[in-house]
Backbone as CSV, one residue per row, in Angstrom:
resi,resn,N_x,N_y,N_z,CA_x,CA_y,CA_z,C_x,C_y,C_z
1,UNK,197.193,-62.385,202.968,197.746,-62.348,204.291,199.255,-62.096,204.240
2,UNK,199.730,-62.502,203.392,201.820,-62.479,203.049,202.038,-61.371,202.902
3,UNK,200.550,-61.224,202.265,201.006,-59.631,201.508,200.820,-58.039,202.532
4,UNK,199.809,-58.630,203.353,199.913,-57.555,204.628,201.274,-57.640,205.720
5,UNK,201.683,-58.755,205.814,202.811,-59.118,206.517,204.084,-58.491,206.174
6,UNK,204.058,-58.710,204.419,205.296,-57.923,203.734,205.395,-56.288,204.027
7,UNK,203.607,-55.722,203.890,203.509,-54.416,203.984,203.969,-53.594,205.681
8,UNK,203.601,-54.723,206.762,203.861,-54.220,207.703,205.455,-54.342,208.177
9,UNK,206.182,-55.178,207.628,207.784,-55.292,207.159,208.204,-54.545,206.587
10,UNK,208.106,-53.925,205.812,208.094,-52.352,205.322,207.996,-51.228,206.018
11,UNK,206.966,-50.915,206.633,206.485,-50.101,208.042,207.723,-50.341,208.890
12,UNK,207.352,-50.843,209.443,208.566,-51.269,210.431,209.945,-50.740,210.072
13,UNK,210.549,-51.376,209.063,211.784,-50.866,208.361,211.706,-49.382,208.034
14,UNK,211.142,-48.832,207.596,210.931,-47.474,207.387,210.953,-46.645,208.999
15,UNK,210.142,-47.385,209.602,209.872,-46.549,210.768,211.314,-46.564,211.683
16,UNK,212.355,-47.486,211.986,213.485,-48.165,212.419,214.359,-46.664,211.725
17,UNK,214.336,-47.003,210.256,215.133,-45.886,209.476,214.802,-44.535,209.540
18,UNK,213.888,-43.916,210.042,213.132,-42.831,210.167,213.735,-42.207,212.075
19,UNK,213.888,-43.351,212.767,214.110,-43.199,213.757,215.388,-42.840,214.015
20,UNK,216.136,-43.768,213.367,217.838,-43.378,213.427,218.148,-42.120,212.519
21,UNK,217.543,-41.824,211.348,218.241,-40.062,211.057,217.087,-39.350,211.881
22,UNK,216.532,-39.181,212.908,215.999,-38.624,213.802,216.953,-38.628,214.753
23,UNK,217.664,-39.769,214.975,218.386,-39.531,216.422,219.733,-38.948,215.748
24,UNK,219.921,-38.929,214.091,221.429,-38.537,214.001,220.884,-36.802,213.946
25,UNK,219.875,-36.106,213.238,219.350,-35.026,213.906,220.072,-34.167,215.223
26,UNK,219.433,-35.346,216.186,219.259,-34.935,217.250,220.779,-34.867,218.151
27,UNK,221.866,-35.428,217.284,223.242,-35.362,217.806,223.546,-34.076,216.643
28,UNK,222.943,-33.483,215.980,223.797,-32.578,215.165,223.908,-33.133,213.945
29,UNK,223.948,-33.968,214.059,225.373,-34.546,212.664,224.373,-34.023,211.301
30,UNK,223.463,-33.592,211.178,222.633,-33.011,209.901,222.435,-31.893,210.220
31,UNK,222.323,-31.034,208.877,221.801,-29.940,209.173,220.143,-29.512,209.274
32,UNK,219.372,-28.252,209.151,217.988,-28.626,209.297,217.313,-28.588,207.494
33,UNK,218.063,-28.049,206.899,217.645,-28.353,205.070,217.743,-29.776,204.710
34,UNK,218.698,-30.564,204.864,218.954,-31.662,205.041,217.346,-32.631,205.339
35,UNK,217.481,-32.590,206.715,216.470,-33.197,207.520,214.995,-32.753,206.578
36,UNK,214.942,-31.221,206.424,213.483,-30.817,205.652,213.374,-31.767,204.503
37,UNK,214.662,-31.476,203.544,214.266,-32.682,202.574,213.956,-34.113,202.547
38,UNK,214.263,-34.500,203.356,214.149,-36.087,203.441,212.561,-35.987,204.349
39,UNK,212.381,-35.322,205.130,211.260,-35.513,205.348,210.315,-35.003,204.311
40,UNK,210.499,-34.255,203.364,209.597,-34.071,202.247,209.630,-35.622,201.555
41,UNK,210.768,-36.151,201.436,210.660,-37.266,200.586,209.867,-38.428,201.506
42,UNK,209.880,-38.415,202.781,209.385,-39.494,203.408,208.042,-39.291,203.705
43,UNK,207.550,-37.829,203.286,205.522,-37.503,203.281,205.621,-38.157,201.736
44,UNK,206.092,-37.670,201.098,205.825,-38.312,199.518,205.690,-40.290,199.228
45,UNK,206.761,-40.379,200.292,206.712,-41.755,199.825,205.485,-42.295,200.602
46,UNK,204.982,-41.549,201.666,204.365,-42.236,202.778,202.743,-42.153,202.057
47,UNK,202.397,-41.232,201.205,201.337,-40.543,200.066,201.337,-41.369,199.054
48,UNK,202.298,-41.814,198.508,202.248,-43.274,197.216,202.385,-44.339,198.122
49,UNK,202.389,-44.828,199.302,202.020,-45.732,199.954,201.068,-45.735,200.374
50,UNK,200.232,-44.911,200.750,198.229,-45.084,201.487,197.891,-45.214,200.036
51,UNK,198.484,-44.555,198.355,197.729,-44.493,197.741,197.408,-46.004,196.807
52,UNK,198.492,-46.565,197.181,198.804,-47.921,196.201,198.165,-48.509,197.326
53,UNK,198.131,-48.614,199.056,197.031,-49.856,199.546,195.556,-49.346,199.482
54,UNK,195.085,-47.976,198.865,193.528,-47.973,198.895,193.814,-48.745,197.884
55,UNK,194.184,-48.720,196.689,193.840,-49.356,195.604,193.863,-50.799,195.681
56,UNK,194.767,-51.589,196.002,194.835,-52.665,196.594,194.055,-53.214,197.327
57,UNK,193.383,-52.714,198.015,192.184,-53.000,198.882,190.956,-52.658,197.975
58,UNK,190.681,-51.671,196.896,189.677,-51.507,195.996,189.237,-52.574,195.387
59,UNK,190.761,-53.035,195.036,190.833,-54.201,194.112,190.602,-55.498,194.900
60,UNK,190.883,-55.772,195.934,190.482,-57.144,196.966,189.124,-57.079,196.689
61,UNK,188.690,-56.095,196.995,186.836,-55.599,197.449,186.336,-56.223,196.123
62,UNK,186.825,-55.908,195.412,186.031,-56.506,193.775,185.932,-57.791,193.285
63,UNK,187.300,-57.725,193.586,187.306,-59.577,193.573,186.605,-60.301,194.683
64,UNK,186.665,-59.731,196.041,185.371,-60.790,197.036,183.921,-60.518,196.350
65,UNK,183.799,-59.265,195.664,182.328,-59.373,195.311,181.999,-60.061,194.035
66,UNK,182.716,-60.295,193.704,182.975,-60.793,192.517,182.711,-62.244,192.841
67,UNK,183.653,-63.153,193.750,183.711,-64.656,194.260,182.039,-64.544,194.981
68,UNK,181.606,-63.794,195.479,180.684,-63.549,196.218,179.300,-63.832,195.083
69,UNK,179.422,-63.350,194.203,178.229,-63.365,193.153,178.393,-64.548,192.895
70,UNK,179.766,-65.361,191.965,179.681,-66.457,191.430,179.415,-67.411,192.761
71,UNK,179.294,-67.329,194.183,179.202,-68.562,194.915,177.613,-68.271,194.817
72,UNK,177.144,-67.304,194.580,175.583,-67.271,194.762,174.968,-67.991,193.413
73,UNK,175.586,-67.630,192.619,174.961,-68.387,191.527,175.272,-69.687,191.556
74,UNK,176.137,-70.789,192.055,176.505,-71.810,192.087,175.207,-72.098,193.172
């Protein structure tokens, strides 16, 4: 549960930071190569982030089936 809390604290922060060089964009103050790159970097990071919580969640799944077998055998 901490650990979804932390992840959506993250989200959030990202999304906050994503918003403000959007609005500095949108006054000029960047150019549009600029902006392309960072949004390349922010699909990349956003791609090793879905890819590290499937796994994370792969790994929950195993371990409930896992607790799941040993409560059956108990």
């Amino acid at each position: 549960m901490a650990a979804l809390k932390r992840e959506k604290h993250l989200i959030d922060k990202e999304e906050r930071e994503a918003a403000q060089k959007l609005a500095m964009m949108e006054m000029g103050l960047k150019d549009a190569s600029e902006f392309i790159r960072w949004q390349r970097e922010m699909e990349q990071k956003d791609d090793i982030e879905k890819t590290e919580h499937i796994i994370k969640k792969k790994i929950e799944m195993e371990l409930s089936r896992e607790q799941a077998i040993l409560a059956q055998k108990k």
